[in-house]
C-alpha positions as CSV (number, residue, x, y, z in Angstrom):
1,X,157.1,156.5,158.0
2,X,153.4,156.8,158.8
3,X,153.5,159.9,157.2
4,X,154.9,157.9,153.8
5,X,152.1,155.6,154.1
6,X,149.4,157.8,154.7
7,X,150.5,159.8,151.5
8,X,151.2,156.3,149.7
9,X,147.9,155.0,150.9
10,X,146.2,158.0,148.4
11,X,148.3,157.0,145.0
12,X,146.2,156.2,141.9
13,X,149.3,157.1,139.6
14,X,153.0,156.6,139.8
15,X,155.0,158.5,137.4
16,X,159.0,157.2,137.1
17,X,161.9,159.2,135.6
18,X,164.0,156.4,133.4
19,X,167.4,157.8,133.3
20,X,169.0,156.6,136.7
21,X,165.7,155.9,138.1
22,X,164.5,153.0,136.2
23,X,168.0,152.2,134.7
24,X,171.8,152.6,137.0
25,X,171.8,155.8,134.3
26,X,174.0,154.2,132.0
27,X,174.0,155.2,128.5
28,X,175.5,152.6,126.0
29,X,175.5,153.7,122.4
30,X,177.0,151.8,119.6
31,X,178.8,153.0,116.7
32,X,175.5,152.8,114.9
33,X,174.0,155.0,117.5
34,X,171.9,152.8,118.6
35,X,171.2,153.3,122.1
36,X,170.9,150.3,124.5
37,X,169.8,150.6,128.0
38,X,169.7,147.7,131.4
39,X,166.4,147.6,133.2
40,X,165.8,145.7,136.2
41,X,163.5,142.7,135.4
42,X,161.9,143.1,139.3
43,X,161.1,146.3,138.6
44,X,158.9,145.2,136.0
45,X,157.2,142.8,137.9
46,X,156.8,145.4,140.3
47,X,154.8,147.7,137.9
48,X,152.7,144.8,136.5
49,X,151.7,143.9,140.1
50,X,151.0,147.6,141.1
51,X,149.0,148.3,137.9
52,X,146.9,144.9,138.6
53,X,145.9,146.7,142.0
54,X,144.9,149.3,140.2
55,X,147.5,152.0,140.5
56,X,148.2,153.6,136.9
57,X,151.9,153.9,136.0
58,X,153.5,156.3,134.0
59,X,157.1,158.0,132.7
60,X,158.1,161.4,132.2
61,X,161.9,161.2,130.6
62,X,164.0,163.7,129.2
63,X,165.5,161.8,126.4
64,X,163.9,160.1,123.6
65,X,164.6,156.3,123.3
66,X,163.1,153.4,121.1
67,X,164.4,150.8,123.8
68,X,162.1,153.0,126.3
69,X,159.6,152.5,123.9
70,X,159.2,148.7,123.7
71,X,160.0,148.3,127.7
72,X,157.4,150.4,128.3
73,X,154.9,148.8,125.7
74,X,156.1,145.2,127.2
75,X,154.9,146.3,130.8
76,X,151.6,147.6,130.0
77,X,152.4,151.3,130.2
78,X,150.6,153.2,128.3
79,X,151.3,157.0,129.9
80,X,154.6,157.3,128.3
81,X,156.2,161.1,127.7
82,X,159.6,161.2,126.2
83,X,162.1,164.3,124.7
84,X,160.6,165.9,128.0
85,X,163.8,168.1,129.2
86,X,160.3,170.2,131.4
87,X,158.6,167.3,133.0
88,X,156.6,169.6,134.7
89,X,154.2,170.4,132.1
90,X,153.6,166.8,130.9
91,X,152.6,166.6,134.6
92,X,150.2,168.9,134.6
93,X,148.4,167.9,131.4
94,X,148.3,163.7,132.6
95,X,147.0,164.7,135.5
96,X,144.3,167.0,133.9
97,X,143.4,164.3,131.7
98,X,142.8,162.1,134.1
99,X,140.9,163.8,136.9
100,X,143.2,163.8,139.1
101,X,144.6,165.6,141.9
102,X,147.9,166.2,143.2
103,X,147.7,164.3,146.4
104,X,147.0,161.4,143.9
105,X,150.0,161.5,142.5
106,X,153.8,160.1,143.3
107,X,157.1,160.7,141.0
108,X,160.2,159.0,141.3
109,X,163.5,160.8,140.0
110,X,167.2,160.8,140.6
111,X,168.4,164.6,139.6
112,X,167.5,167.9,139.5
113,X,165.6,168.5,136.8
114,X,163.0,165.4,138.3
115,X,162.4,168.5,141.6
116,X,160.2,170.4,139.4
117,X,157.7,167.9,139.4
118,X,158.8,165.9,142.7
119,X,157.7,169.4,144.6
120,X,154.0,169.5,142.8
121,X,152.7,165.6,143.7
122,X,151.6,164.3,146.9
123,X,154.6,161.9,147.5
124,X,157.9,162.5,146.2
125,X,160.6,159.7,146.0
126,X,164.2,159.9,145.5
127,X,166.0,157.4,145.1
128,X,168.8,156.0,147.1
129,X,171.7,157.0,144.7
130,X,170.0,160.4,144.0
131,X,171.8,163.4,143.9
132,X,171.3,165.3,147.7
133,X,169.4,168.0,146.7
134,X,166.6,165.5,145.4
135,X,167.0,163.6,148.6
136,X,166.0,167.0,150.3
137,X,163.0,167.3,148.6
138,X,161.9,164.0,148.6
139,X,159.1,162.3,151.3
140,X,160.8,159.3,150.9
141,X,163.8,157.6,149.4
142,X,164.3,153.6,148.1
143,X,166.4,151.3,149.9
144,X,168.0,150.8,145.9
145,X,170.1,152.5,143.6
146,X,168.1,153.6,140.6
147,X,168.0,150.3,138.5
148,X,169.2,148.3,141.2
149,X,165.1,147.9,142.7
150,X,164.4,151.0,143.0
151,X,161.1,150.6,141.2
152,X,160.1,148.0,143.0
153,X,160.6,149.3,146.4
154,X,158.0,152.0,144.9
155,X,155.7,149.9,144.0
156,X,155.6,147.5,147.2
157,X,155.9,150.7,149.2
158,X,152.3,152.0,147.9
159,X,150.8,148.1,147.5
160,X,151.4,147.6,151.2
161,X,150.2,151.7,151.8
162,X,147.1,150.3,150.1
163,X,146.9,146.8,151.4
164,X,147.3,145.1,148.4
165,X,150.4,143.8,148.8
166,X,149.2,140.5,150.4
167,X,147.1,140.0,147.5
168,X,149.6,140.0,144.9
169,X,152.3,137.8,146.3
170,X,149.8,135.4,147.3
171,X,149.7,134.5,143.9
172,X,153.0,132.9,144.1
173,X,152.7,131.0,147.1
């Protein structure tokens, strides 16, 4: 675990797959086809707390969604990358663009096509419901299921890597 926090302790940016990651992976599409999707509201908070200690957050997502859209826009994110099925080189060009270098860097993912990426940054997490060959490659994985926390055990694990943890829950106490 030191290890974890020695690598979390170096994040300035936090890139999340959606698709099982930040949602259980669910797809619900209406007859319209409309596509609706559950986020979890810590999660959220999670972000907003981690991007207030100065930790930028971003996605990289395979599939294009409006819903990703304004969930995204409500929490501040700006680094957003959808219809992405190569995640790798969105990646690579955030990264360039903002002067940063790999041991900078964490991604999040659930499946396969997340490894690509997960294998480049300096901390890769899987997490707890990901498939076993992301587990494999991953430094660390979440004590949630994707949607279920996940991205706030990410976010808590790189506040208290960066002692900033403190800080932020103070706020509520």
């Amino acid at each position: 675990m030191k290890d974890v926090l020695a690598k979390a302790a170096q994040i300035k940016l936090v890139l999340f797959d959606v698709d099982g990651v930040l949602t259980d992976g669910s797809l619900f599409i209406g007859d319209d086809g409309q596509e609706y999707k559950a986020f979890h509201s810590r999660d959220g908070h999670g972000m907003k707390m981690l991007q207030a200690s100065g930790v930028e957050i971003g996605i990289i997502t395979g599939r294009t969604s409006q819903v990703v859209e304004h969930r995204m826009a409500s929490l501040g994110i700006q680094h957003v990358f959808q219809g992405r099925l190569e995640k790798l080189p969105a990646y690579e060009e955030l990264i360039a663009a903002l002067g940063l270098s790999v041991e900078q860097t964490a991604f999040v993912g659930d499946d396969v096509v997340d490894l690509p990426v997960m294998r480049r940054v300096g901390l890769a997490i899987a997490v707890q419901d990901a498939h076993p060959l992301v587990k494999q490659h991953a430094h660390w994985q979440t004590p949630h299921a994707g949607g279920r926390g996940a991205g706030r055990d990410v976010c808590e694990l790189i506040m208290e890597a960066q002692g900033t943890l403190e800080q932020q829950m103070q706020k509520y106490l």
